[in-house]
N, C-alpha and C positions, 0 to 999 in steps of 0.2 A: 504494500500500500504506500501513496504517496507520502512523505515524510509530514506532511504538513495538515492531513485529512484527521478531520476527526469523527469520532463512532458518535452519533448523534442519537442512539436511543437509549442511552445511560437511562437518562430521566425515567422512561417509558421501564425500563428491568428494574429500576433500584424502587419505582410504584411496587410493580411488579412481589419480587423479594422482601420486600414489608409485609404485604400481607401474608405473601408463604409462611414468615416464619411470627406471625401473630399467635401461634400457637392456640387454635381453634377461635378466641375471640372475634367477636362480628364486629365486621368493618363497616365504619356508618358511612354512608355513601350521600351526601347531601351537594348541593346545587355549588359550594362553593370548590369542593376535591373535582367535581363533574366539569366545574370552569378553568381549574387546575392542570386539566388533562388536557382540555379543549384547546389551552394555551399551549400547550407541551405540543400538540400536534401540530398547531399552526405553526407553531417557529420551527419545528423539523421537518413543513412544507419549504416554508422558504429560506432555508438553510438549505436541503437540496436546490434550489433552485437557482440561491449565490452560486454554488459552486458550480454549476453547469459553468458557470462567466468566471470562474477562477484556473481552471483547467487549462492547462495550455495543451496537455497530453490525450487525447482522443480514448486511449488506451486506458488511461487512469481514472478518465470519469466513467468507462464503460465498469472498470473494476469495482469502481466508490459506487455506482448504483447497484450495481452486482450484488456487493457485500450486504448494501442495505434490505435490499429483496432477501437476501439467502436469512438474515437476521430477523426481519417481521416476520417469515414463516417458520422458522426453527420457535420465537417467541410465541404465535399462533401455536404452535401443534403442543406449546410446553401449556398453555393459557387451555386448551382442548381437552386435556387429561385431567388437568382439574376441572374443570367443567364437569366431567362426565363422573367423578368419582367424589365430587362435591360433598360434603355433608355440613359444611360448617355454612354461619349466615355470609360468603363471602364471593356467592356465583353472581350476583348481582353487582358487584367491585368486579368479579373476572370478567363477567360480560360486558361495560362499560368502558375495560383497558382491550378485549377484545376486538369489539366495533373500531378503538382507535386505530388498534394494529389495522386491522384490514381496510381501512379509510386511508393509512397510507399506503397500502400494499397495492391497493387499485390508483390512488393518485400517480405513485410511481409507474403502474401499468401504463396509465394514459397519457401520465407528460413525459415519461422518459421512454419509451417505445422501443426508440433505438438501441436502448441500452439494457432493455428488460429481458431476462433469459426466461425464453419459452419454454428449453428443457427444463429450467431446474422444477423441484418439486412440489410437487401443487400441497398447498396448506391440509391438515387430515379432515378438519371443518369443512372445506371446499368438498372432499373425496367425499365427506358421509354424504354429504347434499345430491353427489352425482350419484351414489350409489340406489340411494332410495328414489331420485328421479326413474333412473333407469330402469330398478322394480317394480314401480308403477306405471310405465309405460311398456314396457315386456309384458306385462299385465293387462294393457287393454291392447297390445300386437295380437295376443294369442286368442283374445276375446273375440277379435274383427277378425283374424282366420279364422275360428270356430264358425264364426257366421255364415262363412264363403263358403264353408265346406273343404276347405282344403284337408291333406293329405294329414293327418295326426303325427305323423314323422315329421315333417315340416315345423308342425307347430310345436312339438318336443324342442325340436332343436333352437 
């Protein structure tokens, strides 16, 4: 990474790592943490957006967006497990720092394009969405063959 870049979601992890380690107690989540966060997001919009116009190196800004993408979805998928395995009052905190991730993960999608990797690996929040889309339209595939009458091997497969 370029000598001079900096990791711009500290803020967003060290939210993050507070409540992790609140050791079960509910995190009260009022309008002023919520404008907290808002503000956190908005200044690491346009902090990428300086840097696009600080780069001299084509290579290094493709990297510094790179990294940032590979870090809101490694944060997404870390934010996803707790979601899902939740017990304490604190999925409403993870949902909250959630939405944020993924408001810059798509921001990043759409201003920075160029620089966004289409291979790297899609968030596991995204995958459950695709997953259960596809079950329910597999679902009315085999409905609307059933109809037609087609072949029951067909509609197995």
């Amino acid at each position: 990474m370029h000598p001079n870049v900096k990791y711009e979601l500290q803020e967003l992890e060290r939210l993050i790592a507070s409540t992790e380690t609140s050791s079960g107690k509910s995190v009260l989540v009022d309008t002023a943490w919520k404008e907290q966060v808002r503000i956190e997001v908005d200044r690491i919009k346009q902090t990428l957006i300086y840097e696009v116009f600080n780069f001299e190196d084509e290579r290094h800004l493709e990297r510094y967006i790179q990294y940032h993408q590979q870090a809101l979805i490694r944060l997404m998928d870390r934010l996803d497990i707790v979601l899902q395995v939740d017990e304490l009052k604190t999925s409403e905190y993870f949902q909250v720092i959630y939405q944020a991730l993924e408001e810059l993960l798509d921001f990043i999608e759409r201003h920075f394009t160029k620089y966004f990797d289409q291979d790297a690996k899609a968030p596991e929040g995204y995958l459950a969405l695709a997953r259960k889309d596809a079950r329910a339209n597999i679902k009315k595939l085999q409905k609307t063959l059933a109809l037609k009458n087609v072949d029951e091997r067909i509609i197995q497969l």
